[in-house]
N, C-alpha and C positions, 0 to 999 in steps of 0.2 A: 425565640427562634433557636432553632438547635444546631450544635454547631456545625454538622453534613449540611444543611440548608445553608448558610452563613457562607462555608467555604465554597457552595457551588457558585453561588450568586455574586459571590468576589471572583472566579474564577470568568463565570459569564462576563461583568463588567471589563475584566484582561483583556481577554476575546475579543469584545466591541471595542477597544481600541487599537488590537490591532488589525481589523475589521479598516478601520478608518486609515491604516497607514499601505492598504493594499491596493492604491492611486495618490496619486501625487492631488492635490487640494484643490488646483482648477480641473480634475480630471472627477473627480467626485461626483458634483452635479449633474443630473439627467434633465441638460435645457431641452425646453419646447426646440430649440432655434434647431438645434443640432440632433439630438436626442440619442448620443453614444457615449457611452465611459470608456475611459482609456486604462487599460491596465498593464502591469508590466509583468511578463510572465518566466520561466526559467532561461529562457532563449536571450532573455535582456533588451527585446523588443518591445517597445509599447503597443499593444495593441487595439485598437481602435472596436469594442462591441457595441454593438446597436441595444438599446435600450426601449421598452424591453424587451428580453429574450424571449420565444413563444418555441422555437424549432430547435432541437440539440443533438448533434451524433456525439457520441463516445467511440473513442478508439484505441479504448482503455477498460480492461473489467473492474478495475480500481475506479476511474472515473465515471461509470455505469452506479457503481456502490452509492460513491455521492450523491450522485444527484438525486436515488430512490433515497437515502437516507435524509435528505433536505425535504421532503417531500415536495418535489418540484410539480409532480404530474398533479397532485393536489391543487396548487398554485396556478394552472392553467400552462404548464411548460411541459411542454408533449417529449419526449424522446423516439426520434424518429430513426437511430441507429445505431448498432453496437456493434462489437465483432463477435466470431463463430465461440470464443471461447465466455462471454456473458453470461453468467448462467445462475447469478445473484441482485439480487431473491426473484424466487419462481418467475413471476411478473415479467419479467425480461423477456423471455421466452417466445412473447407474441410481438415484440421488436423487430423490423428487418435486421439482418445481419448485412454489413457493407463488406464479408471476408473475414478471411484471417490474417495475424502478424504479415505474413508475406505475401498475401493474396487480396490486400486494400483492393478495392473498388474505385477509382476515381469516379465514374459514373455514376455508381451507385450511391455516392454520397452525394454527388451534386444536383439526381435526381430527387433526393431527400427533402431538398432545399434548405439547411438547417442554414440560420440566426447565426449561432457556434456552432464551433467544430471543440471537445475536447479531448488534448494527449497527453503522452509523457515523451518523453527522452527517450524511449525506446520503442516508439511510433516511428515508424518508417519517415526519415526526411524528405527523402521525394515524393510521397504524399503530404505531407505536410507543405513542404516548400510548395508543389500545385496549387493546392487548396487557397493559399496565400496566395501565391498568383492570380489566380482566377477569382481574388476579391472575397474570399472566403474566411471571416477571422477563426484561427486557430489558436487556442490558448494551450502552451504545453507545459508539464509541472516534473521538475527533478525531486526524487523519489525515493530520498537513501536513509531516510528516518523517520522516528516518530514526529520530530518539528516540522519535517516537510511535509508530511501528511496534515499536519494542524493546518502548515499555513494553503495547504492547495488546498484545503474543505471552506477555508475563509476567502482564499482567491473565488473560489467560484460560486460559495455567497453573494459575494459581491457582484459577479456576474448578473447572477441570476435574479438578483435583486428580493436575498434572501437573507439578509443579515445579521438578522435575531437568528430564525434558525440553524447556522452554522456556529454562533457565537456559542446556542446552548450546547449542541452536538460537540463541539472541540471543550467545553468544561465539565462538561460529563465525561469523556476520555481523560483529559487530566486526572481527574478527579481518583479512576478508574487504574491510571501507570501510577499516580503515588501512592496509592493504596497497596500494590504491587511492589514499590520500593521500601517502604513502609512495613511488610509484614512481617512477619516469623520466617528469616534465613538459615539454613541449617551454618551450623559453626565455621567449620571450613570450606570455602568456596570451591565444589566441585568443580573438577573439568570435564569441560563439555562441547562436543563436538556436533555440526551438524552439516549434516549431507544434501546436498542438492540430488543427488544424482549416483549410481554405482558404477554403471558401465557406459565411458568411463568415471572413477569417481571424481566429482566438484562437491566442493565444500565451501563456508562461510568463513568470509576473512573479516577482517575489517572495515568499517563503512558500507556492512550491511546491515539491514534490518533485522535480520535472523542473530548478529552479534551482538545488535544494540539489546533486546529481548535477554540474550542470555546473560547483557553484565546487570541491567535492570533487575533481572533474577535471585542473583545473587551467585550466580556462575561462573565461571572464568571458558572464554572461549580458546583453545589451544592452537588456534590458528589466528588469535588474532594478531600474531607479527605478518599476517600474508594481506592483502588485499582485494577488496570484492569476492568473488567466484572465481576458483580456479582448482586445477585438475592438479591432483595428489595420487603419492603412490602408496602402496600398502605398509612397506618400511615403514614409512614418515608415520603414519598413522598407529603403529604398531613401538615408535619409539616416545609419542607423545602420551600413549597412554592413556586415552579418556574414561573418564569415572562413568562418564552418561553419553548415549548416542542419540541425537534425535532426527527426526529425519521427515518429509511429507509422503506421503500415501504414493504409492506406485514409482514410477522411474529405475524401476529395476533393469534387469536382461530379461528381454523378451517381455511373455508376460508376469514374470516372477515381479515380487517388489523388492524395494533395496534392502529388507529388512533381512528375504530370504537369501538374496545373494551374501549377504555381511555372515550369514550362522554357516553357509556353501564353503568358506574360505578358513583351512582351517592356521594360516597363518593370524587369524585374527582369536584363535581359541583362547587367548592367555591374555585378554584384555580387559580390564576388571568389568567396562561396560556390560561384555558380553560373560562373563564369568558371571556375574550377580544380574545379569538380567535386565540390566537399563538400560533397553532400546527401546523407542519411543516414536511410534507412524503418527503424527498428524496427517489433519484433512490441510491437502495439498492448495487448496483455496482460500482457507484461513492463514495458512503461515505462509504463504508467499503473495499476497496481495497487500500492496500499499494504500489499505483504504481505511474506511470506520472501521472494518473488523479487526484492523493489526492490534486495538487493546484486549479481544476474544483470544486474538495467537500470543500473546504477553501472558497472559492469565494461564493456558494450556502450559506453554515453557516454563511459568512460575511451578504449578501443580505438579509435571515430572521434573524440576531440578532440586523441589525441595519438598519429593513427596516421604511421607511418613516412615 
């Protein structure tokens, strides 16, 4: 057996046991008598799901990702709703949409009939809180790392009654960031900056995803004494000096994207980023989505912070 075989398969067995610690041990079993698992979700609520699940909305494009990536519809687990922003992988597409971030459907989801309901933390509470009211389990998952992302692909494994396949899906991503930690680092750890957004501009602090990626890298994030996303001014950015800018696709002014607003400003002309050329658009779906893809936007951040 060689040893990439070896290490997955250790990695899998990891997985299946914490697979196993994602209910408390009378909450595990799927009795005849009862026939719901209880799981406890970011909220710190236990949640009572009916067993098994057949009907699912997402209100989440991250929790969209999962469930196509568990291959649930394969499994007889219909997804019956997404929101307007859903748009991975193609498939989706012929989904009803329940709205957007601000424009939930309470209606529209509960004419869905869905089993589950899945979110995040940044799922509208009074839809969520509804939904719960009206007898609807909603499982919702906090969303600020790569572990969080393992353990919400395992939580809803376990939902779904899908547990091998989330086990291999989260040890192939392992598998996928140490190989990433692992590689060929350029000597000195660049600094590197990344933008949400120009006008105004937000950028990556600390205990995001977009930081965690860049220390994984091998990069130094020059914001990360700040926390989350928050709005910076040109000085600031101009006295930190980043070696590398990266940044997602569009979010510019207007229709411009942030790439062309940041070459627009000529206070930013003497910044070595922009002096040598290291500005860097990702596809704004890959590096900002907390799902299977975030080890595809690890890998992208690895290639421009430690390109040739």
């Amino acid at each position: 057996m060689g040893s990439r075989a070896a290490t997955l398969i250790l990695l899998v067995m990891c997985a299946l046991i914490l697979v196993a610690g994602c209910a408390s041990p009378a909450d595990t079993g799927k009795s005849a008598s009862d026939a719901v698992l209880t799981i406890t979700d970011a909220s710190g609520m236990a949640i009572a799901v009916p067993a098994p699940v057949h009907r699912v909305v997402s209100l989440s494009p991250s929790e969209t990702e999962i469930v196509y990536a568990l291959n649930a519809t394969e499994a007889g687990i219909e997804l019956v709703g997404r929101t307007d922003y859903d748009n991975y992988p193609p498939e989706v597409a012929s989904v009803p949409s329940m709205g957007g971030p601000r424009t939930l459907s309470i209606d529209a989801i509960i004419r869905a009939e869905p089993d589950l309901v899945l979110a995040t933390t940044i799922t509208s509470t009074d839809v969520t809180g509804q939904l719960t009211q009206l007898g609807i389990p909603v499982l919702t998952y906090r969303l600020e790392n790569v572990n969080d992302v393992y353990d919400n692909i395992l939580s809803v494994g376990t939902a779904l009654d899908l547990e091998e396949q989330a086990a291999l899906l989260v040890a192939e991503m392992q598998q996928r960031v140490a190989a990433v930690q692992s590689g060929e680092h350029v000597a000195e750890p660049p600094k590197v900056m990344y933008i949400v957004s120009a006008s105004p501009m937000y950028v990556a602090g600390e205990g995001t995803l977009q930081d965690e990626m860049i220390t994984l890298s091998g990069g130094t994030n020059i914001f990360h004494d700040k926390s989350r996303y928050f709005a910076v001014s040109d000085e600031a950015v101009v006295a930190r000096s980043p070696d590398i800018i990266i940044m997602p696709t569009g979010h510019g002014s207007g229709s411009r994207t942030i790439r062309v607003d940041l070459l627009n400003k000529t206070v930013f002309s003497e910044i070595p980023a922009i002096i040598d050329g290291r500005l860097y658009e990702l596809d704004e779906n890959i590096v900002s989505r907390p799902g299977p893809r975030i080890v595809l936007a690890l890998e992208m951040f690895d290639e421009c912070i430690n390109e040739a």
